[in-house]
C-alpha positions as CSV (number, residue, x, y, z in Angstrom):
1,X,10.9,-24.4,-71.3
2,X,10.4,-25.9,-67.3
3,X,10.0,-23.1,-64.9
4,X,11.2,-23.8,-61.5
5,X,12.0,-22.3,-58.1
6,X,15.4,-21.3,-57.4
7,X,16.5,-22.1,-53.5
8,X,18.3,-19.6,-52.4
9,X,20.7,-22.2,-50.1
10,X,22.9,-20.0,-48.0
11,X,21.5,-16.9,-45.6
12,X,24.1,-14.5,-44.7
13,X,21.4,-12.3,-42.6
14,X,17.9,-13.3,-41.7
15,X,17.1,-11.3,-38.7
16,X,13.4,-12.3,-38.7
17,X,13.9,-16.1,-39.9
18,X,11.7,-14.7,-42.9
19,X,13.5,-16.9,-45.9
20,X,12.5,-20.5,-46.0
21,X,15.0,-22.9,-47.8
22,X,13.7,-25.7,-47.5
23,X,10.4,-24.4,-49.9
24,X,12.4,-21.5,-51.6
25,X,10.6,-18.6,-50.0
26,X,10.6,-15.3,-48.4
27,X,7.2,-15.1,-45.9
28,X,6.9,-10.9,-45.2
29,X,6.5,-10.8,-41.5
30,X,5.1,-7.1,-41.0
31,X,3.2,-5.0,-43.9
32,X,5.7,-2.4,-45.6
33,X,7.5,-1.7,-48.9
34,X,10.1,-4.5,-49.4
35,X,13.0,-3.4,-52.1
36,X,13.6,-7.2,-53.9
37,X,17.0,-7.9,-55.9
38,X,17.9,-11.2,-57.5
39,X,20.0,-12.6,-59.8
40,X,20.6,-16.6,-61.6
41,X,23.7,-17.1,-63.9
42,X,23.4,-20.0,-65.6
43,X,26.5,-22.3,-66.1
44,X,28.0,-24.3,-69.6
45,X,25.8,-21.6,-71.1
46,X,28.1,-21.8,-74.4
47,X,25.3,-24.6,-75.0
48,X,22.6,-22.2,-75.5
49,X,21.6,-21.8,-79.3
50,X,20.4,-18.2,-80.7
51,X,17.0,-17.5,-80.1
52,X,16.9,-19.3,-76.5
53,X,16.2,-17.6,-73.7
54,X,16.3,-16.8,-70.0
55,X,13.7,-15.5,-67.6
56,X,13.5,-15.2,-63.9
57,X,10.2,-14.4,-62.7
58,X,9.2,-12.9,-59.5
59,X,5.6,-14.6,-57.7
60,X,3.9,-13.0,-54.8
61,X,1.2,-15.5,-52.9
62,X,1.5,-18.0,-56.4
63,X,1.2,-15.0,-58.7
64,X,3.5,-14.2,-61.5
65,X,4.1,-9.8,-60.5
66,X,7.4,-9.4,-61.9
67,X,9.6,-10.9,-64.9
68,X,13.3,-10.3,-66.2
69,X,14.7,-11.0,-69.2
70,X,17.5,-11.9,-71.4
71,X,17.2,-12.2,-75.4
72,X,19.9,-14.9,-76.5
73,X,19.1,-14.4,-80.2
74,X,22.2,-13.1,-81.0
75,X,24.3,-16.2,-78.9
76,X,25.9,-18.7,-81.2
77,X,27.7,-21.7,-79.9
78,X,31.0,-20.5,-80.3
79,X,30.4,-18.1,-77.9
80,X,31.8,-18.9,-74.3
81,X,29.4,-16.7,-71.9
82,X,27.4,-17.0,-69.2
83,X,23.9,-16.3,-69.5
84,X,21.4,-15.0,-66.9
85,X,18.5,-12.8,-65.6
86,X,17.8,-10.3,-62.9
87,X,15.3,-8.5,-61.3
88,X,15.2,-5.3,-59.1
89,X,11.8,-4.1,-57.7
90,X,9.8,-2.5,-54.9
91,X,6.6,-4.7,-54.1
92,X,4.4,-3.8,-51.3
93,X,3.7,-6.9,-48.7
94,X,1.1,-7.4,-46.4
95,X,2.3,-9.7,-42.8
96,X,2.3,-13.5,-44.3
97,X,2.3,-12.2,-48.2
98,X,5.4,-14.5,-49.6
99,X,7.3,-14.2,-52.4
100,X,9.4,-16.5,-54.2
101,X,12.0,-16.2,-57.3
102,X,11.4,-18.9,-60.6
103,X,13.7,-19.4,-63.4
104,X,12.5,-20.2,-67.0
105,X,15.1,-21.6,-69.8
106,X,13.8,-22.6,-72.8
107,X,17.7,-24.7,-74.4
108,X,15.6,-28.0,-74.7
109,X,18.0,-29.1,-71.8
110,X,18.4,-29.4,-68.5
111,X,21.1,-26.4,-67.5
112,X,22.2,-25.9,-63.7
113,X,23.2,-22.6,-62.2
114,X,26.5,-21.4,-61.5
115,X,27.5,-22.5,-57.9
116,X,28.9,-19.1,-56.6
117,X,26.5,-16.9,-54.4
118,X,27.9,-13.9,-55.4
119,X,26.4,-14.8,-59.1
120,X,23.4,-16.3,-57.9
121,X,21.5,-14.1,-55.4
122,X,18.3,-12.8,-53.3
123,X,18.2,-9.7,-51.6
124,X,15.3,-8.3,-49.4
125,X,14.8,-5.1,-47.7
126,X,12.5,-3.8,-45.8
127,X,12.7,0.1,-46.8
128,X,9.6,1.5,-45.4
């Protein structure tokens, strides 16, 4: 399957200006403990045949730290679902470490993501 970065389009609080749209990416901008939660739903998933899959993958500075999961062996195409992935970790960030969230589907076809950012999400906190 094609991996590819997911841009998160529309900021609802970005205090620090840290998440880039424009090359799908969140640039730490002092050292700490950042809690990171995301999540892709991907749409006309009823197309997706058992034993596909979908992965999101979480890459700090170009490397792969994190990956989600979800097993579609049991899907069949009568099914009407939506299928996605999610991740919810702590990483530890140093100032001008970035991060940035990649989705993996392996249908054989080109799927799109549901339009709806309550579905489709990136959430970053500093917590210490």
């Amino acid at each position: 399957g094609s991996t590819n970065a997911v841009v998160f389009e529309d900021k609802e609080v970005d205090n620090t200006s840290s998440y880039d749209t424009s090359i799908a990416r969140f640039t730490a901008p002092i050292k700490g403990v950042y809690k990171v939660d995301a999540q892709v739903i991907f749409s006309g998933t009823s197309e997706f045949d058992a034993g596909e899959n979908v992965k999101i993958d979480l890459y700090v500075n170009n490397s792969l730290k994190y990956r989600g999961r979800i097993d579609t062996s049991v899907v069949t195409n009568s099914q009407i679902s939506n299928y996605g992935s999610e991740i919810n970790t702590l990483v530890d960030l140093e100032p001008t470490d970035y991060i940035f969230i990649a989705v993996t589907q392996n249908s054989g076809g080109s799927r799109n993501l549901i339009s709806l950012g309550q579905l489709n999400y990136l959430h970053i906190h500093k917590i210490n």
